[in-house]
C-alpha positions as CSV (number, residue, x, y, z in Angstrom):
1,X,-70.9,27.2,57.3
2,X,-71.5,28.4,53.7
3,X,-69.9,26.5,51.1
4,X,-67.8,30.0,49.3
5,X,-66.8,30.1,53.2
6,X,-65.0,26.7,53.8
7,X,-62.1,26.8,55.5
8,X,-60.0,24.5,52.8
9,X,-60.4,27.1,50.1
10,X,-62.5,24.2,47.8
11,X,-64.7,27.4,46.5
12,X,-61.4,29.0,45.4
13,X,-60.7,26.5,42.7
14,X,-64.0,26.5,41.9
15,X,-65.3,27.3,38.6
16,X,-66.6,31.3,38.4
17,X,-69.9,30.5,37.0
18,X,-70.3,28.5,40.3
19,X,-68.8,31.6,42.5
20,X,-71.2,33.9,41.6
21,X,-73.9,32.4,43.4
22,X,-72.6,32.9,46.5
23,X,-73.2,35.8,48.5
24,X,-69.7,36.9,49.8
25,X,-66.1,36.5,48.2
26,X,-62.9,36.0,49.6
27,X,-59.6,38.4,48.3
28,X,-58.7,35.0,46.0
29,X,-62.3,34.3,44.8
30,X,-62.3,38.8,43.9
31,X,-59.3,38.1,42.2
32,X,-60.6,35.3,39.7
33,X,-63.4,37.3,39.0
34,X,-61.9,40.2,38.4
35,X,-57.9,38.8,36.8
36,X,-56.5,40.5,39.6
37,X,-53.6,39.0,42.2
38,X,-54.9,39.7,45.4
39,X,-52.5,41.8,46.5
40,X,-53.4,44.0,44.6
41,X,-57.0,44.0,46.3
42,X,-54.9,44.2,49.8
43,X,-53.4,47.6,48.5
44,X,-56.8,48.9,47.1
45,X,-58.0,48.3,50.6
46,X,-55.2,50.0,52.4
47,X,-55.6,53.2,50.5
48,X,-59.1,52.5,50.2
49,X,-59.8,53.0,46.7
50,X,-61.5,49.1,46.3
51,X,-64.9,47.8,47.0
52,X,-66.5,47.8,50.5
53,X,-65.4,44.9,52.5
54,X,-66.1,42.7,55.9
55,X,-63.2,42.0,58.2
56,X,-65.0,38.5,59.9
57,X,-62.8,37.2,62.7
58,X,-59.3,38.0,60.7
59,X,-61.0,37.2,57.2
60,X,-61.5,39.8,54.8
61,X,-64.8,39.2,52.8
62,X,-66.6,41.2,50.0
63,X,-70.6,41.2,49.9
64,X,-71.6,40.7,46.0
65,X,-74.0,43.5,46.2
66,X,-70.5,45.8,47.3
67,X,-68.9,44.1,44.3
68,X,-71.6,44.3,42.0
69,X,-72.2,47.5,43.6
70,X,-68.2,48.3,42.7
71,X,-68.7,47.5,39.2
72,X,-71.7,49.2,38.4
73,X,-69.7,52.4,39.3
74,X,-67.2,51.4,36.3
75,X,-69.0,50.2,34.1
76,X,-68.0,53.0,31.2
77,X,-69.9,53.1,27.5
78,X,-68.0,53.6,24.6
79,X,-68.5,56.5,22.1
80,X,-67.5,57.1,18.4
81,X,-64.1,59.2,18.5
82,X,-65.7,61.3,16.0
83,X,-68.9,62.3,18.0
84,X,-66.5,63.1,20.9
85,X,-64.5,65.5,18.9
86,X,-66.5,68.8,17.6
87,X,-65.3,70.5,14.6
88,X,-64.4,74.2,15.8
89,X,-66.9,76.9,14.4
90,X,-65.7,79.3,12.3
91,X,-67.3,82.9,11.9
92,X,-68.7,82.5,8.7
93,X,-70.4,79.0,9.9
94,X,-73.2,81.1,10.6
């Protein structure tokens, strides 16, 4: 059995840097990486609104390349508040 997948949680306490070499997460491990309890990750399942998962025998289980996968989707750019706002154009502009 893979190490992130031992059954006394060891991984879970583990340091991220070391997590994200492995190739699937547990909801606890998600959590770490993300700052997020996992409960919230059980709700984001149930409505379905979170990263694609694996249900393995009663364990829930998400690939990195769904969570890198999830991330990429959010991954948002910021712009200058001035660029995003356009001065209106008056008649005479022209």
């Amino acid at each position: 059995m893979p190490s992130a997948l031992k059954e006394d949680n060891s991984v879970d306490k583990a340091p991220i840097s070391l997590i994200r070499h492995v190739q699937h997460l547990n909801q606890v491990q998600l959590g770490r990486r993300w700052s997020l309890s996992p409960r919230t990750l059980e709700r984001w399942r149930f409505h379905g609104t979170g990263p694609r998962y694996l249900k393995v025998g009663g364990r829930v289980l998400y690939r990195m390349t769904d969570i890198e996968a999830f991330e990429a989707l959010r991954r948002c750019t910021a712009s200058p508040i001035h660029s995003a706002q356009k001065e209106p154009r008056h008649a005479h502009d022209d």
